[in-house]
RODREN-49139 format. One record per residue: x, y, z of N, C-alpha, C, O, CB in turn. Coordinates in steps of 0.1 Angstrom, whole numbers, padded with zeros to 4 digits, always signed. Glycine has a CB too. Example, Ala and Ser with C-alpha at 12.3 -4.5 7.8 and 13.67 -1.06 7.14 Angstrom:
REM RODREN-49139
+0132-0057+0078+0123-0045+0078+0132-0033+0078+0142-0033+0085+0113-0045+0090/+0128-0022+0071+0137-0011+0071+0129+0000+0079+0134+0011+0080+0141-0006+0057/
***
This chain:
REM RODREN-49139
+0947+0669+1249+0954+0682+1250+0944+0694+1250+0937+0696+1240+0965+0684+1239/+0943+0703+1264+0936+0710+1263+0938+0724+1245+0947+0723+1237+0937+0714+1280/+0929+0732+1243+0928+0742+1235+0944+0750+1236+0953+0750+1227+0913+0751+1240/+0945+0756+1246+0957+0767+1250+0968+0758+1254+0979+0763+1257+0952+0778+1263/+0965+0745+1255+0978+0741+1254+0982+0736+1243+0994+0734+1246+0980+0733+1261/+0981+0732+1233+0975+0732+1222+0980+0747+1211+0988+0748+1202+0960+0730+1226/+0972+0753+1214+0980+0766+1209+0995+0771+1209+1001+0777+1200+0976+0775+1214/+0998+0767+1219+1013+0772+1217+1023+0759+1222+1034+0761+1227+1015+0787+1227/+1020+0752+1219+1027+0736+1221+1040+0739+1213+1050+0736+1219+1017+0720+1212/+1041+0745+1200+1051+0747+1191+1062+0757+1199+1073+0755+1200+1045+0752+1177/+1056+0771+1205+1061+0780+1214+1067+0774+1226+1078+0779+1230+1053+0788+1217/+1060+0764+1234+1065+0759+1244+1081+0750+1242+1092+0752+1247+1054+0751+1249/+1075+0739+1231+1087+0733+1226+1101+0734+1225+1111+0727+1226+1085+0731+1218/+1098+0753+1221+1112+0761+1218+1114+0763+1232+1124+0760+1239+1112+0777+1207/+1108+0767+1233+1115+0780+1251+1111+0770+1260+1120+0772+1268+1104+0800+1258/+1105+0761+1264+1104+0754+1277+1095+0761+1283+1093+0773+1284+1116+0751+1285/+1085+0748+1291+1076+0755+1303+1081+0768+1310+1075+0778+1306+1074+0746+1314/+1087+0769+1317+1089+0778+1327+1089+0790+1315+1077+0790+1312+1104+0776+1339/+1095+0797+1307+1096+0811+1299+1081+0809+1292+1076+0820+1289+1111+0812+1287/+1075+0800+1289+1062+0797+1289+1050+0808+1299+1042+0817+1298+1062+0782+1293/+1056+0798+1310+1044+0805+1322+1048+0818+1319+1039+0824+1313+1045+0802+1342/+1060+0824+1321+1068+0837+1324+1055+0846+1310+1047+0856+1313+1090+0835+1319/+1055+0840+1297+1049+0850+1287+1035+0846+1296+1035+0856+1303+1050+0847+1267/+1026+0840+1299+1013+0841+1301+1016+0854+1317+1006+0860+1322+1004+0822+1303/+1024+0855+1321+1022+0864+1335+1020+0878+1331+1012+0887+1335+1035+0864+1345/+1031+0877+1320+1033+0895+1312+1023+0903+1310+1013+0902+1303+1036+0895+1297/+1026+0916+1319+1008+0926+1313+1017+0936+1304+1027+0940+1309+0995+0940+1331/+1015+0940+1289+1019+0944+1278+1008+0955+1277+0996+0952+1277+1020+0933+1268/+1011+0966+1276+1001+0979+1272+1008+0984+1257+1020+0985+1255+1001+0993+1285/+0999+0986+1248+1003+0990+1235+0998+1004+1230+0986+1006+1233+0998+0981+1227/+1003+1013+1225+0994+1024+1222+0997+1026+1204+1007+1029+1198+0998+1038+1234/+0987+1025+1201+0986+1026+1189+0981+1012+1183+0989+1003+1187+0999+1031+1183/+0974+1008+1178+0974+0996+1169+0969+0999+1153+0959+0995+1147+0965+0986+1176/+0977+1005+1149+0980+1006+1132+0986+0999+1126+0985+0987+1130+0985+1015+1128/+0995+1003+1114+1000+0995+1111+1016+0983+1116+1020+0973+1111+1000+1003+1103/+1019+0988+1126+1028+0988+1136+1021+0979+1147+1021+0967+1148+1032+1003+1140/+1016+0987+1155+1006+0980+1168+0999+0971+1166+1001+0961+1174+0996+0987+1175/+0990+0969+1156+0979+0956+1149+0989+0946+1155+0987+0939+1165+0975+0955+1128/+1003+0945+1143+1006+0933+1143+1014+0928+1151+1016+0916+1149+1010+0930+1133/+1021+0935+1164+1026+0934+1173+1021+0930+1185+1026+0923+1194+1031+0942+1172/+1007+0937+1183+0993+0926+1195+0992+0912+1189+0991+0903+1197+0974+0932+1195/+0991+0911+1174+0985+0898+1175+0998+0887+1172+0996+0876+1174+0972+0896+1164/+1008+0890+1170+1020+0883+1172+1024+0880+1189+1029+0870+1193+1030+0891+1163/+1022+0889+1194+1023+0883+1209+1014+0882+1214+1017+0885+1226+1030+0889+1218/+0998+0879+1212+0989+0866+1217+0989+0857+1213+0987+0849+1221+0978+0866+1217/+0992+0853+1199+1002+0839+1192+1013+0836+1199+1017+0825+1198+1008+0842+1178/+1020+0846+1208+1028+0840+1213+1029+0838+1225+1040+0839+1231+1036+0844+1209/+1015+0834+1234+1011+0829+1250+1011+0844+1257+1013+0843+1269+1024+0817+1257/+1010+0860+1252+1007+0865+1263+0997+0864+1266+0991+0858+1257+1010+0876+1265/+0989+0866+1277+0979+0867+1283+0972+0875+1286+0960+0872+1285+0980+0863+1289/+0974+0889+1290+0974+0901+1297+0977+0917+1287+0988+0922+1289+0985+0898+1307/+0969+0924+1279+0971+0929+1271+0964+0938+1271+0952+0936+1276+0972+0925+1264/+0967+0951+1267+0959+0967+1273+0964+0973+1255+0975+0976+1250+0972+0980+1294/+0951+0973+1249+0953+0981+1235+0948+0994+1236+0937+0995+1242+0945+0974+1224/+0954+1006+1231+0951+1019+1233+0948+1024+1219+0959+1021+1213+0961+1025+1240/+0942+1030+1212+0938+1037+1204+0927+1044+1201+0917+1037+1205+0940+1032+1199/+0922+1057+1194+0912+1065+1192+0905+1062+1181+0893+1065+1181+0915+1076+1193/+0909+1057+1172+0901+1058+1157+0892+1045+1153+0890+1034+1159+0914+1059+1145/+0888+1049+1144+0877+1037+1140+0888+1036+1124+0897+1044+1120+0854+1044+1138/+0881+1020+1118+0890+1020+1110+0886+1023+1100+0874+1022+1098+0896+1010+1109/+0893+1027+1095+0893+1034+1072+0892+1027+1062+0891+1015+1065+0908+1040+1064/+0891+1029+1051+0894+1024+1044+0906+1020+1038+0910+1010+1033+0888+1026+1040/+0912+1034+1042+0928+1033+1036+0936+1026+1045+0948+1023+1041+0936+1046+1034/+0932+1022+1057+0933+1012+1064+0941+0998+1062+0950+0992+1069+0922+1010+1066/+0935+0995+1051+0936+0982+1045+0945+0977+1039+0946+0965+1036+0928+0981+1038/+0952+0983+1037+0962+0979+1031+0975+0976+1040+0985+0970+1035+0965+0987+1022/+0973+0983+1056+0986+0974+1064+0979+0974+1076+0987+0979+1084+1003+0980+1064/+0966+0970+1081+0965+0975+1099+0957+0958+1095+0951+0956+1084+0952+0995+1110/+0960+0948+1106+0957+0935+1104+0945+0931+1106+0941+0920+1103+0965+0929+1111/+0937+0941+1113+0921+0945+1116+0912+0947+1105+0900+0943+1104+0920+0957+1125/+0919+0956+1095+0912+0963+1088+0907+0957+1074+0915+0959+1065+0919+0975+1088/+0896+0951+1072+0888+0952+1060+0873+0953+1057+0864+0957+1065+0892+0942+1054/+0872+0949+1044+0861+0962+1041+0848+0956+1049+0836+0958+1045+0857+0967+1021/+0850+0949+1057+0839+0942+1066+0841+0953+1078+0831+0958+1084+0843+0925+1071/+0849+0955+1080+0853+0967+1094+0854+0980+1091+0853+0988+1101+0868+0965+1102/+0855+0983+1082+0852+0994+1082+0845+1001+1087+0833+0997+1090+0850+0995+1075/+0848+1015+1092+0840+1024+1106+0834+1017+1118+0823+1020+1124+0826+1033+1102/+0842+1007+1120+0839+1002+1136+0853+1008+1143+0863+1012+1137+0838+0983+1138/+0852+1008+1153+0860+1011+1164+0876+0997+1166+0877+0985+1168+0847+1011+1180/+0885+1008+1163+0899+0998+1156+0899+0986+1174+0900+0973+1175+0921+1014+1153/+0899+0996+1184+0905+0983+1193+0892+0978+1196+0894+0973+1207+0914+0986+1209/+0880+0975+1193+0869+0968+1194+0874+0955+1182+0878+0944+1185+0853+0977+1191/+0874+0959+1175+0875+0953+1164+0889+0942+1167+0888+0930+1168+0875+0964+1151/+0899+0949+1168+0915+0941+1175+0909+0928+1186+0908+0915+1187+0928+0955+1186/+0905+0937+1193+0903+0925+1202+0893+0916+1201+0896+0905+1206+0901+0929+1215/+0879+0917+1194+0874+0902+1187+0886+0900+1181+0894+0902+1189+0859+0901+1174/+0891+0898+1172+0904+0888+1164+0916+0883+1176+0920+0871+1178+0915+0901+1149/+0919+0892+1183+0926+0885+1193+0919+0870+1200+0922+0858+1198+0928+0896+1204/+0905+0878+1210+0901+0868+1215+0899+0855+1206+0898+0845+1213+0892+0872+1221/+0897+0853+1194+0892+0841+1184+0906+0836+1185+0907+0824+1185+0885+0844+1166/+0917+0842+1184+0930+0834+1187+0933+0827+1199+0938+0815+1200+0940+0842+1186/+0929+0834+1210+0936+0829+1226+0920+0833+1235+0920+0843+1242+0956+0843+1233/+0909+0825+1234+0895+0829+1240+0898+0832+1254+0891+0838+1262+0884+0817+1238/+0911+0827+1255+0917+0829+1273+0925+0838+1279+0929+0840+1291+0926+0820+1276/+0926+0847+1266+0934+0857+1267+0925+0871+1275+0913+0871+1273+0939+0859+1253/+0931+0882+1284+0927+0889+1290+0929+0903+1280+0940+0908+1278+0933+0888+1303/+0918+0908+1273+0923+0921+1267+0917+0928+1263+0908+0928+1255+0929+0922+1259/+0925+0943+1273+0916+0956+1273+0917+0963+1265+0928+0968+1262+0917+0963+1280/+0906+0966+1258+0906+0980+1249+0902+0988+1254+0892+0987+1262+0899+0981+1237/+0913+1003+1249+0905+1015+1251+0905+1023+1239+0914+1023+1231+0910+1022+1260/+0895+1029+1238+0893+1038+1230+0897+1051+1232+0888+1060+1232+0882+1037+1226/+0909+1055+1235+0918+1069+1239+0930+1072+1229+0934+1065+1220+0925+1069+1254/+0933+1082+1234+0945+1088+1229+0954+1093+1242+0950+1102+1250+0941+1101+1219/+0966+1088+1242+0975+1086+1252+0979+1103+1251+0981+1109+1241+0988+1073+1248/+0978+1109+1264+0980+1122+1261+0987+1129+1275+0985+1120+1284+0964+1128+1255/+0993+1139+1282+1000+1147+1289+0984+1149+1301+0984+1152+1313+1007+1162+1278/+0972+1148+1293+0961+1152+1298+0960+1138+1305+0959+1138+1317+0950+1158+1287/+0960+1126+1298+0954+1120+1305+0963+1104+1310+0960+1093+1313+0941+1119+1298/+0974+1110+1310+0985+1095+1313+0985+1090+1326+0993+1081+1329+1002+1098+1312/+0976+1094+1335+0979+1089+1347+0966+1079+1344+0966+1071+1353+0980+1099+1360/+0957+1077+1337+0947+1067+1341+0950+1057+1332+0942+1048+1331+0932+1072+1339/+0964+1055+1324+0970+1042+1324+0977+1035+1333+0975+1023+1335+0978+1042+1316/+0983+1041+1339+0983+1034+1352+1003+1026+1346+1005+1015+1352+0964+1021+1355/+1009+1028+1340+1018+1024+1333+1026+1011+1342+1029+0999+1341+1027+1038+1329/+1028+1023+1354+1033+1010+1363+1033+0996+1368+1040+0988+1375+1033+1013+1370/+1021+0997+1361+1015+0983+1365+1018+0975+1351+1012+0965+1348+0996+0983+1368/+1027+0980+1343+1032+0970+1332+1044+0965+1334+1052+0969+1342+1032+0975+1318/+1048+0953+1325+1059+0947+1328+1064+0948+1307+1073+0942+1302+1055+0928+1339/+1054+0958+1300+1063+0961+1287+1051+0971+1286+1039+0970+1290+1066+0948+1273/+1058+0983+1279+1052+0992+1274+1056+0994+1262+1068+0995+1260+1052+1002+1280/+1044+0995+1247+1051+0996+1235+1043+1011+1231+1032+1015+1235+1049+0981+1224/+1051+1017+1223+1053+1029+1218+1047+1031+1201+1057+1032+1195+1068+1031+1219/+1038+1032+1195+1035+1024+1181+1026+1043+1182+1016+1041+1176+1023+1002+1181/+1026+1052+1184+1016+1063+1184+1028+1076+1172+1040+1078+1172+1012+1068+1206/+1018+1080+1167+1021+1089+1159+1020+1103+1159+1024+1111+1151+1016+1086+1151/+1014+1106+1169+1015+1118+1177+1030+1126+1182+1034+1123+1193+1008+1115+1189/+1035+1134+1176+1047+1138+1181+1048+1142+1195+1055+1137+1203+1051+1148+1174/+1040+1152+1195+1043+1160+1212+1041+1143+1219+1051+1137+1224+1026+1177+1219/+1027+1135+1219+1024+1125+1225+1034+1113+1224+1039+1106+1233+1013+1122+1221/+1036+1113+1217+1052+1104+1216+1065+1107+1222+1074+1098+1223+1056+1103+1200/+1068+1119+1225+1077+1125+1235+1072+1126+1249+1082+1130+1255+1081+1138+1230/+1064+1126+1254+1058+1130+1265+1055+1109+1273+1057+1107+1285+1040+1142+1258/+1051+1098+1264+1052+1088+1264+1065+1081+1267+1067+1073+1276+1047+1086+1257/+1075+1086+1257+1088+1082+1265+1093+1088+1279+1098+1081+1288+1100+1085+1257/+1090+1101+1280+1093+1106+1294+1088+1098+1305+1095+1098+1315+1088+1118+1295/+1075+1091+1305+1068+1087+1315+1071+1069+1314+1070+1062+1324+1053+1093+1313/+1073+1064+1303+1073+1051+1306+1087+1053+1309+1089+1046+1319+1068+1039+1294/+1097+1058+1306+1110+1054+1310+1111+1059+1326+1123+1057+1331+1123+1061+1300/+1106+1062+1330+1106+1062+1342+1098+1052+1356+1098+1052+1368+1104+1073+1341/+1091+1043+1347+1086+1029+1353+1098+1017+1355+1110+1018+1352+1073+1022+1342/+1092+1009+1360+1100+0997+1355+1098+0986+1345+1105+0976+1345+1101+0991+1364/+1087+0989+1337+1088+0980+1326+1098+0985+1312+1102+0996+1309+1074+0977+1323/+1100+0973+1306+1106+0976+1293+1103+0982+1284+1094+0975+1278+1108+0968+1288/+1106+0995+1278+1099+1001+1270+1109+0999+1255+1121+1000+1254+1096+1016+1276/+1097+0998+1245+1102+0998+1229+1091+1008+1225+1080+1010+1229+1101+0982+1220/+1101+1014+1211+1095+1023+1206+1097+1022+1192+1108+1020+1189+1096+1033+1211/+1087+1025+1182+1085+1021+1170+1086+1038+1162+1079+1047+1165+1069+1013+1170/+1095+1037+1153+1100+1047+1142+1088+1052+1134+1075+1051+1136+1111+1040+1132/+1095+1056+1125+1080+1057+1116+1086+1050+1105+1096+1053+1099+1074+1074+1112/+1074+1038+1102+1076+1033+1088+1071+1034+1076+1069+1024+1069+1075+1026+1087/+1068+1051+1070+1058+1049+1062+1071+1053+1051+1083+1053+1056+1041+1058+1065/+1069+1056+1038+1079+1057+1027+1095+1046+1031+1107+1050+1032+1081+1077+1025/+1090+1036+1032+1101+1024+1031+1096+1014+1024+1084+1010+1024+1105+1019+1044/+1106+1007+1017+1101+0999+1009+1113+0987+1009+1111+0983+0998+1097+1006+0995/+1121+0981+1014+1135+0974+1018+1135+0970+1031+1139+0976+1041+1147+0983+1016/+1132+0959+1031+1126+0952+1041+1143+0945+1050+1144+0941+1062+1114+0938+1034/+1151+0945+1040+1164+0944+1048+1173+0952+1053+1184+0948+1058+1171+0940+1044/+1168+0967+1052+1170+0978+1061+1161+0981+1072+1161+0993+1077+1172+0988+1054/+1155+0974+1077+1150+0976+1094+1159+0972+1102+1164+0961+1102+1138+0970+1099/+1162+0982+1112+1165+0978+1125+1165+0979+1140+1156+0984+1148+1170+0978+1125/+1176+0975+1143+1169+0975+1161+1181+0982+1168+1191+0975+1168+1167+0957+1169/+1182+0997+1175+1188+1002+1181+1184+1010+1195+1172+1011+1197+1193+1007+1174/+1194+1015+1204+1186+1024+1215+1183+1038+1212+1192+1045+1207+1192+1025+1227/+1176+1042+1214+1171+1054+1207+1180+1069+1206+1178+1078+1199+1157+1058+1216/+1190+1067+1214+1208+1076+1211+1212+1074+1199+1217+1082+1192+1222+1071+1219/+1210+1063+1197+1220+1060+1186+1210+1053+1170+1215+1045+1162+1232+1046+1194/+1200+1057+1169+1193+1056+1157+1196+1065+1145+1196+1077+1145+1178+1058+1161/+1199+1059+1137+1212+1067+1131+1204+1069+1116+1200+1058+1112+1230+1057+1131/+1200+1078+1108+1194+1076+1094+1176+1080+1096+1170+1081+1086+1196+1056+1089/+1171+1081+1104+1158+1084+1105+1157+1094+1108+1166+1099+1115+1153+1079+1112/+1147+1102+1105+1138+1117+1108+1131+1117+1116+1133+1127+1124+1130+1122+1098/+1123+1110+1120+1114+1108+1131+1126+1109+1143+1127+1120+1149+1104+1092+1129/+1134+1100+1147+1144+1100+1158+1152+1110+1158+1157+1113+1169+1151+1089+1160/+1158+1119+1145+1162+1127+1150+1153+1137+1153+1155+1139+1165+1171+1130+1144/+1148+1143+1151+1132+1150+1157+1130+1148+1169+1127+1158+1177+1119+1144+1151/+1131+1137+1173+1124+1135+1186+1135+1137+1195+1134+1143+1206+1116+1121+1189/+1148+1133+1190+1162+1137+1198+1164+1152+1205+1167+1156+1216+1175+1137+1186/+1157+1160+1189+1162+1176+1189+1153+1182+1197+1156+1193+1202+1162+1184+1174/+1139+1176+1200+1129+1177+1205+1131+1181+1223+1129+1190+1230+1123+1165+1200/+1137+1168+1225+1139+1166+1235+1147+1171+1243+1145+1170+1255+1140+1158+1235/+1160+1178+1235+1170+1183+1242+1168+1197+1240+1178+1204+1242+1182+1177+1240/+1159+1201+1237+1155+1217+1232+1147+1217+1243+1147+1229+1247+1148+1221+1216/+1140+1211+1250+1125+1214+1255+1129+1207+1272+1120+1205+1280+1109+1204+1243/+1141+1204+1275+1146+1198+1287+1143+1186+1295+1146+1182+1307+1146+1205+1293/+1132+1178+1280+1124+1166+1290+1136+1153+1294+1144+1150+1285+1108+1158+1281/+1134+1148+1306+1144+1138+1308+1137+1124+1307+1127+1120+1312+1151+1140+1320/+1150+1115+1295+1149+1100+1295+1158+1097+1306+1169+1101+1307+1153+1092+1281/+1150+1089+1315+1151+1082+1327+1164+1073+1326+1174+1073+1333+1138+1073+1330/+1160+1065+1311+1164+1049+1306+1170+1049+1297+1168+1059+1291+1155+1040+1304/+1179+1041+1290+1177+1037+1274+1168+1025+1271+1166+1014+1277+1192+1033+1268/+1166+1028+1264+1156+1021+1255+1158+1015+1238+1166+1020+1230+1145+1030+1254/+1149+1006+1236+1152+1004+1219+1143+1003+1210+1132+0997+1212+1158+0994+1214/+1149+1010+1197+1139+1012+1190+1138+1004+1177+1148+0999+1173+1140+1025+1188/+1128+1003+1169+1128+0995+1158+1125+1009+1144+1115+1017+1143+1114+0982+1160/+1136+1009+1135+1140+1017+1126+1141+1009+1113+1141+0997+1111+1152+1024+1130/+1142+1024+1102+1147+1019+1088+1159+1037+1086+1160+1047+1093+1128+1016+1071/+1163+1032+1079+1173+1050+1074+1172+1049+1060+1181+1054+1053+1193+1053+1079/+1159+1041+1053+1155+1045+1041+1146+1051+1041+1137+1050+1050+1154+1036+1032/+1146+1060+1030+1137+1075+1031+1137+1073+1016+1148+1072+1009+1144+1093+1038/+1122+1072+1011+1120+1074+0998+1106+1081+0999+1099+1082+1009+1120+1060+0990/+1102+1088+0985+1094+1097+0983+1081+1097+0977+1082+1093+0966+1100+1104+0979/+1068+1099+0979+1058+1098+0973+1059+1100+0956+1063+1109+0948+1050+1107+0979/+1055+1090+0956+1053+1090+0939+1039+1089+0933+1039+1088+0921+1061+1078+0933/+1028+1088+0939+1016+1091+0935+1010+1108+0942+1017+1118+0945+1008+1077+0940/+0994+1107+0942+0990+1119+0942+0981+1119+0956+0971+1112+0954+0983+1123+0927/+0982+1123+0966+0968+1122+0975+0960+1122+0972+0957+1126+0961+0964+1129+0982/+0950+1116+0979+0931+1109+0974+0928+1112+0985+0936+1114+0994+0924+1089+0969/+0909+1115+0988+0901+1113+0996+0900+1096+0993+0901+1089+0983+0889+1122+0994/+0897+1094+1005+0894+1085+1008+0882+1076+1007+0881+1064+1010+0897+1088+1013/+0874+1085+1003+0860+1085+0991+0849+1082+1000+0839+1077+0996+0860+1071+0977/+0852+1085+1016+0838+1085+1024+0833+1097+1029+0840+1105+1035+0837+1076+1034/+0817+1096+1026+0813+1113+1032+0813+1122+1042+0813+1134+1044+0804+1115+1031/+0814+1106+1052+0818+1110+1066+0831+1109+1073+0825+1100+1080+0811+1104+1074/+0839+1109+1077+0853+1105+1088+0845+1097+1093+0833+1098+1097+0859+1117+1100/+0852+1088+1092+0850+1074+1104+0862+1073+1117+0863+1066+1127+0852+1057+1094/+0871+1084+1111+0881+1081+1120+0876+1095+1133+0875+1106+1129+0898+1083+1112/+0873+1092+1144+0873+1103+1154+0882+1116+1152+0894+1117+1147+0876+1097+1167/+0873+1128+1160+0882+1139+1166+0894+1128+1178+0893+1116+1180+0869+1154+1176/+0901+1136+1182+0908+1132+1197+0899+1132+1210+0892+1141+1214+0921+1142+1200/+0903+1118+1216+0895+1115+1223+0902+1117+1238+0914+1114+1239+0890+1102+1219/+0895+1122+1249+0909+1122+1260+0898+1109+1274+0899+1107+1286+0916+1147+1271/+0891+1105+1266+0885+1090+1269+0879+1082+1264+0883+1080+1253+0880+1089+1275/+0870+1074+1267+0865+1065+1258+0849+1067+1256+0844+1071+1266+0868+1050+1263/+0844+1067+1250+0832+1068+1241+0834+1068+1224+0844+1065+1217+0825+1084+1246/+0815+1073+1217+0818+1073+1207+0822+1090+1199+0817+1101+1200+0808+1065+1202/+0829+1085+1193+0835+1099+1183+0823+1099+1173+0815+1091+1168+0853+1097+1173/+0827+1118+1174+0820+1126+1166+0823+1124+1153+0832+1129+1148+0822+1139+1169/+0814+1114+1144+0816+1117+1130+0818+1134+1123+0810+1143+1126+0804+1110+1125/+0827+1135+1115+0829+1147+1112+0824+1153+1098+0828+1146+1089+0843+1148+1113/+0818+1161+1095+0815+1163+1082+0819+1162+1066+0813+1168+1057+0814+1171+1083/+0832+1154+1064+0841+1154+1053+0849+1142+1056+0848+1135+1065+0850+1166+1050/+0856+1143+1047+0866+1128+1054+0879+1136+1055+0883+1147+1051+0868+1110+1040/+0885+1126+1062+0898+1124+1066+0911+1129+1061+0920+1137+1065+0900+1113+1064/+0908+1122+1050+0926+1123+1044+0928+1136+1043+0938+1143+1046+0930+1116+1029/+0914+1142+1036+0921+1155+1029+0925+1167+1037+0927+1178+1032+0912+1161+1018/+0925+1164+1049+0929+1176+1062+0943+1175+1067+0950+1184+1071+0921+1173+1077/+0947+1162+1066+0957+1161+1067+0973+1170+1061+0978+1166+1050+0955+1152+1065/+0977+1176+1066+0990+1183+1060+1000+1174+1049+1007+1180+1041+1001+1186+1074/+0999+1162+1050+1009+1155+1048+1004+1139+1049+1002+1135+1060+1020+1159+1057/+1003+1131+1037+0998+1119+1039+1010+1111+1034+1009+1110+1021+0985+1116+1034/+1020+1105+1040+1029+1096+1036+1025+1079+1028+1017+1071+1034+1037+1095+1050/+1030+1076+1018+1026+1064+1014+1031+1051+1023+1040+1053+1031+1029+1063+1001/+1027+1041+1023+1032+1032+1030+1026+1019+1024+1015+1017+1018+1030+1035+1046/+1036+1009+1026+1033+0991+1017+1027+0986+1032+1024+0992+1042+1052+0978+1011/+1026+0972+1026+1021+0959+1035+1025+0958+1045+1020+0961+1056+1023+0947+1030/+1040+0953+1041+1048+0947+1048+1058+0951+1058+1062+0944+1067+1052+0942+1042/+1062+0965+1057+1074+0972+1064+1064+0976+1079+1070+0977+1090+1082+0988+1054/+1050+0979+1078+1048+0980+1091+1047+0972+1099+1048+0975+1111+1042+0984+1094/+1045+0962+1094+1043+0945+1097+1053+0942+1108+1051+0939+1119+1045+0934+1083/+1069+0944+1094+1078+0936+1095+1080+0943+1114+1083+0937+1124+1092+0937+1080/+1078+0961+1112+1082+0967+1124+1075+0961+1135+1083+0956+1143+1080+0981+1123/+1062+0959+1139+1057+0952+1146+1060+0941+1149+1063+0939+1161+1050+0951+1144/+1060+0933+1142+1063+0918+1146+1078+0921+1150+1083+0913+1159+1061+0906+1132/+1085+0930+1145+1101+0930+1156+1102+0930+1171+1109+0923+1179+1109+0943+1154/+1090+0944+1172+1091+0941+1186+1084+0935+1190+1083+0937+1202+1093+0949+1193/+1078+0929+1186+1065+0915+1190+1080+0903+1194+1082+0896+1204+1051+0906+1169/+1086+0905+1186+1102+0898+1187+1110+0898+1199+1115+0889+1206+1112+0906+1177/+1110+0915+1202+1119+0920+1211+1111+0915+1223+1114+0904+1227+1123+0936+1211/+1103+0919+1228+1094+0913+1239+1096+0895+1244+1097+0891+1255+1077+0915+1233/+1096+0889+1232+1092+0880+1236+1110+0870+1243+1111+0862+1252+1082+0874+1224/+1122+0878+1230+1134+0875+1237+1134+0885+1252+1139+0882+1263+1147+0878+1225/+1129+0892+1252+1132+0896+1268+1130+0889+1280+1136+0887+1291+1123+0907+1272/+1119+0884+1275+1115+0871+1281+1118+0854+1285+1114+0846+1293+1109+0871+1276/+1130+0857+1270+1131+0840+1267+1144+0846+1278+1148+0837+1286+1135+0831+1247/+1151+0860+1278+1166+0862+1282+1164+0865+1299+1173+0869+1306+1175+0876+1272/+1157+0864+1300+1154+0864+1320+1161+0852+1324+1162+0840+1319+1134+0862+1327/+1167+0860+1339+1176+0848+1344+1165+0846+1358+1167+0837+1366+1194+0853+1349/
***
């Protein structure tokens, strides 16, 4: 039994050859791989895609570590989708996958090339960029999912899965709702999203992040290396939300989920 057949012998077993071939054809572009994106790439190269386009700007943190599936104190200030994609490839050496080191932006969306996917996932934390991303993938023909924000959740049996109308309990989606219909941009499509409508609140105190430099880049509107910055990170931030292990995980691997029933549900 060759290696890659072999790998997903257990995946095949369930779904049968043919939805088999079907996941190795899939080209999947991701933007973001944080806490959300990490685990949603490497749950669907575990699960026979083949074809995979990772997008992100940052190098990884330290604070990192505690939910991006890339990140420990071995990786630290390397480049997050360099880093993703060695761990991918050691899973699926057969697997096809691009990193870029960008930030998905109004400036520069045409050199994704979107159309050429058959799933586009949404995992980016950029507001304006996260509105401007649904405008354009819903107007392709691939499947688009889009990822909430999971950070101050802690109740792993309140996630869920709706179309982005009807996400009912979240701030992030209504935001992006009010956003959207204030500013006249048009969704093409419906789409679905992976949510919680628990909202709980910081209970500790912001920290630096105790390095002297940023390891995480300025915004990049291509790929090279970022300008280490003179101070770190965190403490620029307006607002640093806490966040566990597992709830970004659990959100990832959902639509690591949703993808892959899209797949199993093709006629």
């Amino acid at each position: 039994m060759g290696i890659e057949k072999g790998l997903f012998q257990r995946t095949e077993l369930l779904i049968g050859k043919s939805r088999m071939d079907r996941l190795r054809e899939k080209r999947v572009i991701i933007f973001g791989i944080g806490g959300v994106g990490s685990w949603c790439a490497e749950s669907l190269i575990r699960s026979g895609i083949q074809h995979m386009t990772i997008v992100d700007s940052d190098r990884v943190c330290v604070t990192n570590i505690n939910r991006q599936i890339m990140a420990t104190t071995k990786t630290v200030g390397k480049v997050k989708t360099e880093v993703l994609r060695e761990r991918l490839l050691e899973i699926n050496p057969t697997a096809h996958i691009n990193a870029l080191q960008m930030i998905y932006s109004s400036v520069n969306y045409e050199s994704f090339h979107l159309e050429e996917y058959d799933f586009i996932i949404d995992a980016i934390d950029s507001f304006a960029n996260k509105i401007h991303l649904i405008q354009k993938a819903t107007l392709t023909n691939a499947v688009f999912f889009s990822s909430m924000g999971a950070a101050l959740k802690m109740d792993p049996t309140r996630i869920k899965v709706a179309e982005f109308w009807n996400v009912d309990g979240c701030p992030l989606g209504a935001a992006l709702r009010k956003k959207i219909r204030q500013s006249g941009v048009v969704v093409s499509k419906k789409f679905m999203c992976v949510y919680s409508d628990e909202l709980l609140e910081n209970q500790g105190e912001n920290a630096s992040c105790g390095t002297e430099k940023c390891l995480c880049p300025k915004a990049l509107n291509g790929p090279g290396d970022p300008e280490l910055v003179d101070h770190e990170w965190c403490s620029l931030k307006a607002k640093i939300n806490g966040t566990t292990s597992h709830m970004p995980a659990m959100f990832g691997l959902t639509i690591a989920g949703l993808v892959t029933q899209s797949i199993y549900n093709e006629k």
